[in-house]
SEZAVO-136543 format. One line per 2 residues: number of its first residue (from 1); for each residue x, y, z of C-alpha. Coordinates in pm, 1 decimal, padded with zeros to 6 digits. Example, Ala and Ser with C-alpha at 12.3 -4.5 7.8 and 13.67 -1.06 7.14 Angstrom:
BEGIN
1) 01230.0:-00450.0:00780.0; 01367.0:-00106.0:00714.0;
END
This chain:
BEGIN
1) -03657.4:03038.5:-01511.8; -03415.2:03095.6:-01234.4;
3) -03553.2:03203.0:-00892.9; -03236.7:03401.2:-00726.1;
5) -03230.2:03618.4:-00372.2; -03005.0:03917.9:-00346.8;
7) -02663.3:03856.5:-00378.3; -02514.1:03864.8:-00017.4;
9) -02158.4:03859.5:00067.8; -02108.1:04038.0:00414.3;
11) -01957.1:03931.9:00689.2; -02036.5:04310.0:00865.3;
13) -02313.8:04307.3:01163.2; -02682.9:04219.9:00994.8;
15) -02839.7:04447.8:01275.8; -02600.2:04758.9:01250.6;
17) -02762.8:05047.6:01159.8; -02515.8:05186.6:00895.2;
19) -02711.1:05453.8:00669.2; -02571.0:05478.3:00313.5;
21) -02382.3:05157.1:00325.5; -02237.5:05021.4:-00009.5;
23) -02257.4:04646.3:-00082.5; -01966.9:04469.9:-00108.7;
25) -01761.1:04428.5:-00433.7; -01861.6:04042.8:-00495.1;
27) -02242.1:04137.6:-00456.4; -02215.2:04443.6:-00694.3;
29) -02031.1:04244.5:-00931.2; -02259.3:03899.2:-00883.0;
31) -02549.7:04199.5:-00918.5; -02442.2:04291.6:-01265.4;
33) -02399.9:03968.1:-01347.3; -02745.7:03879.7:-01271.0;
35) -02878.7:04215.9:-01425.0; -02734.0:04144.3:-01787.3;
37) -02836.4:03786.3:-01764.1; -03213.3:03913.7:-01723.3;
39) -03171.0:04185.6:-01988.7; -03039.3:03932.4:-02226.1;
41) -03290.1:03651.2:-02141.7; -03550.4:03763.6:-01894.8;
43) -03498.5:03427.8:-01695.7; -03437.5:03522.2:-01384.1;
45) -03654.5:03627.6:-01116.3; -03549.4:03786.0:-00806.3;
47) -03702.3:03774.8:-00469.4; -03645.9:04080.1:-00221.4;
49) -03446.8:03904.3:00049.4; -03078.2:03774.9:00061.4;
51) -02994.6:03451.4:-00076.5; -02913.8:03261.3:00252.9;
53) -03050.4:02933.1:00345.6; -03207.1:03073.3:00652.4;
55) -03415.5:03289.1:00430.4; -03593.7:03021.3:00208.6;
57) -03933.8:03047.8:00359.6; -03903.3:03388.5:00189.8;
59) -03771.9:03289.8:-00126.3; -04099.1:03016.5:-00150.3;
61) -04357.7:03308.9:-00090.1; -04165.9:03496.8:-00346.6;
63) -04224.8:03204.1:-00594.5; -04602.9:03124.1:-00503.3;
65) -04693.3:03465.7:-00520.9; -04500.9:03513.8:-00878.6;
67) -04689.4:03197.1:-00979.7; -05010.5:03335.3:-00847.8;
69) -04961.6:03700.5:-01015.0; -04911.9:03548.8:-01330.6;
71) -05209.5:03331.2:-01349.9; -05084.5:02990.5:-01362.0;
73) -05288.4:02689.9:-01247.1; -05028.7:02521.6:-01117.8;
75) -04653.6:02642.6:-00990.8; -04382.9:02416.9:-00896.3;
77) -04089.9:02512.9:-00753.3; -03810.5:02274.1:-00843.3;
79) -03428.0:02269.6:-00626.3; -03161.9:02400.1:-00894.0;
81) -03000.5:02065.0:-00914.8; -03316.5:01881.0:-01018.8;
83) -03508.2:01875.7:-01348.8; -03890.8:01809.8:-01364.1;
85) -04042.8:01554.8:-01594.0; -04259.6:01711.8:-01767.1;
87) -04460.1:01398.3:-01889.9; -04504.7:01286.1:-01546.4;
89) -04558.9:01683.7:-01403.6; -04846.1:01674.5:-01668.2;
91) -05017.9:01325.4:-01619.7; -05013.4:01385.2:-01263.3;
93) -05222.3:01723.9:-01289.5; -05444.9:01527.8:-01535.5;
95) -05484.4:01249.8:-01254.5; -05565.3:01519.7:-01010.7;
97) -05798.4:01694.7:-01205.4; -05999.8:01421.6:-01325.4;
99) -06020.9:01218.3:-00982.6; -05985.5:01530.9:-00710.8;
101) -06152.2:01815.6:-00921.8; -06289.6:01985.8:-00584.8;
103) -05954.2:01980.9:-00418.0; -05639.6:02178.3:-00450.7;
105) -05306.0:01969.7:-00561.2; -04998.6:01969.5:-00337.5;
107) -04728.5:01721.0:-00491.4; -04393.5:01674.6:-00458.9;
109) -04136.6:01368.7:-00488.8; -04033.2:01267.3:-00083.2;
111) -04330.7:01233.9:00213.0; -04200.3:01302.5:00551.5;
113) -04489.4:01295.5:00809.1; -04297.7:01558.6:01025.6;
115) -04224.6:01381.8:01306.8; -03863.9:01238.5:01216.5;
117) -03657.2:01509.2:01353.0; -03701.5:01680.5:01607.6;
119) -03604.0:02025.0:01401.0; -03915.7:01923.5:01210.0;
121) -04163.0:02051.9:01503.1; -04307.7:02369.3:01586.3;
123) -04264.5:02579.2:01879.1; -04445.5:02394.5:02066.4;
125) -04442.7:02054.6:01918.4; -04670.7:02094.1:01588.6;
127) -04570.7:01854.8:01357.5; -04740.8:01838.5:00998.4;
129) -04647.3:01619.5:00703.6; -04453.5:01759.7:00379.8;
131) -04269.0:01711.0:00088.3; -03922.0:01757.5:00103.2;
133) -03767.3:02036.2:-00143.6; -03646.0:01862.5:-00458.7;
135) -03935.1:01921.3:-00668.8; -04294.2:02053.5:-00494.8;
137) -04572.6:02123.0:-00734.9; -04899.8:02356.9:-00543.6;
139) -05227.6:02436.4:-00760.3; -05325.7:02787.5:-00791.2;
141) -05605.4:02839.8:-00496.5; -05398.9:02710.8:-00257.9;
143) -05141.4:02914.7:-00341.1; -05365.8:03228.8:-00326.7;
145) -05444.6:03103.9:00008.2; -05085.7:03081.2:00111.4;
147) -04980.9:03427.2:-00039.0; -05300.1:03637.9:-00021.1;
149) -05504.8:03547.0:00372.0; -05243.6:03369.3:00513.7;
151) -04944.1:03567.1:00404.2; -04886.5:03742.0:00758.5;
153) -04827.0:03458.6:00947.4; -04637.1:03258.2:00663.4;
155) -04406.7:03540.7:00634.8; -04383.0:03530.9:01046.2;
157) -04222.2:03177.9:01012.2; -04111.8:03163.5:01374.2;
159) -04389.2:03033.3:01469.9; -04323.2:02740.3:01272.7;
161) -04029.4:02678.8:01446.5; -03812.3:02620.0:01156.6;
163) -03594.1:02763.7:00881.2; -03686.5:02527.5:00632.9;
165) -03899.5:02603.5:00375.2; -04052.3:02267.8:00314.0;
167) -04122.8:02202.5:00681.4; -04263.3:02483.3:00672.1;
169) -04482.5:02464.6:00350.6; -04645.0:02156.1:00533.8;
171) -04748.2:02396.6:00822.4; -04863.8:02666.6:00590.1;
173) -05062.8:02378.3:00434.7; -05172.3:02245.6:00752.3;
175) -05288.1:02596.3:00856.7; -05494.6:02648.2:00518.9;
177) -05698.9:02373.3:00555.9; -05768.0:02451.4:00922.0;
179) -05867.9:02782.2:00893.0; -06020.0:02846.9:00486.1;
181) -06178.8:02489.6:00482.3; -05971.3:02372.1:00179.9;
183) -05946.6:02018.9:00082.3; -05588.8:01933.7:-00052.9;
185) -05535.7:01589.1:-00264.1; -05130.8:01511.6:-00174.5;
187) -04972.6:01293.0:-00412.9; -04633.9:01157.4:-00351.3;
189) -04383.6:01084.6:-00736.4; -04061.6:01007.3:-00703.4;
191) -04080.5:00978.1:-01096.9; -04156.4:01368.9:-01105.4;
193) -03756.3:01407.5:-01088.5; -03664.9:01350.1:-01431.2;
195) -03248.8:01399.3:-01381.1; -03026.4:01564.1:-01116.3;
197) -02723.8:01769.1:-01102.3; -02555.9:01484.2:-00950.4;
199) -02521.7:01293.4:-01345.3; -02386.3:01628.1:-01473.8;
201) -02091.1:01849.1:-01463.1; -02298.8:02207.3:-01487.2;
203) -02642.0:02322.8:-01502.8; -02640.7:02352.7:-01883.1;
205) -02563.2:02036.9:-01938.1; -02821.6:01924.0:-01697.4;
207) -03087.6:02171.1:-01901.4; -02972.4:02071.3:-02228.6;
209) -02991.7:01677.2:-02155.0; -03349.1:01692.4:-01992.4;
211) -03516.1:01968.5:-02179.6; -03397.8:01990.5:-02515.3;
213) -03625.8:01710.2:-02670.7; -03924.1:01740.9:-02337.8;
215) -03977.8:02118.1:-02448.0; -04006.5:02066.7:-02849.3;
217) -04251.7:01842.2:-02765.2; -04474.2:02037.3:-02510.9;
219) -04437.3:02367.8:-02541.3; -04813.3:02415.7:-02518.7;
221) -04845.5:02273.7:-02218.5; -04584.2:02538.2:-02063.3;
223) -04908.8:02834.1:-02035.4; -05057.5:02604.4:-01773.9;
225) -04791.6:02606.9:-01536.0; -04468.3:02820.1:-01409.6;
227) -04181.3:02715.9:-01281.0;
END
């Protein structure tokens, strides 16, 4: 399904203090939009902040702690413009499972140790490793970790130092281990990206091409995991 923010299209004052302000015309109508598309196939999910870049670190809490609520072992959390292989997404939690049973998984398809850009740090100069956004696959404790304990300072991102969600991620990561003494096996697939937006004219053709044949296949694979 389709993880979406609130539709924002407002170029008035974020911090005015405007009681009974109406949103704009293009996020009522974008808001309807979204509302019939969920009524007619429940596959969108919508996370309580506006859609703007800055505020990904929100939207990824949102999607961990949907993943977490409804039980699966495993969420990843795929850019719109990517599609996941999901012959390599399921080999690679057999891998983990069988060699790394008493760790948690965090996966993804692009290492950066942190330390390349200086919009990377912290604060104060933390750097941790991460995967950048394209497709990031967490297991389930670590997620609980990241959404249940830890969800105070996760949602404080500032003291991260960064907007970015996938910077981030590597802090909250960083921070889990640290402080709940969990051991997390990091595997790095570039073959996890199965085809991109870039190949295709719109998302349904992108959908249709990789997932049409993948999901006849293994649809009973799909209870283990959310994406």
């Amino acid at each position: 399904f389709f993880v979406v923010g609130i539709p924002s299209f407002d170029d008035r004052r974020v911090d005015a203090h405007s009681q009974g302000q109406l949103p704009t015309a293009k996020e009522t109508n974008v808001s309807m939009m979204l509302l019939d598309e969920y009524k007619m196939y429940g596959d969108i999910w919508v996370t309580p902040n506006r859609d703007y870049y800055r505020d990904m670190n929100e939207k990824l809490l949102g999607v961990l702690k949907y993943g977490v609520e409804k039980g699966a072992d495993y969420i990843i959390k795929p850019d719109d413009d990517y599609c996941v292989s999901l012959a390599v997404l399921n080999q690679t939690i057999t891998n983990h499972e069988k060699g790394h049973a008493d760790s948690e998984l965090y996966a993804g398809t692009n290492y950066w140790e942190g330390t390349e850009y200086q919009s990377m740090r912290g604060p104060h100069g933390e750097t941790s490793p991460f995967m950048s956004g394209a497709i990031i696959v967490v297991s389930r404790k670590l997620a609980e970790i990241l959404v249940g304990p830890d969800w105070v300072p996760n949602v404080l991102r500032g003291s991260y130092g960064t907007s970015s969600d996938d910077a981030n991620l590597g802090k909250m990561i960083d921070r889990a281990k640290e402080e709940h003494n969990v051991s997390v096996n990091t595997v790095v697939n570039r073959n996890l990206i199965q085809c991109n937006l870039w190949r295709h004219k719109t998302l349904a053709e992108l959908f249709q091409d990789c997932y049409s044949q993948d999901l006849a296949k293994k649809k009973s694979t799909l209870v283990k995991w959310s994406i």
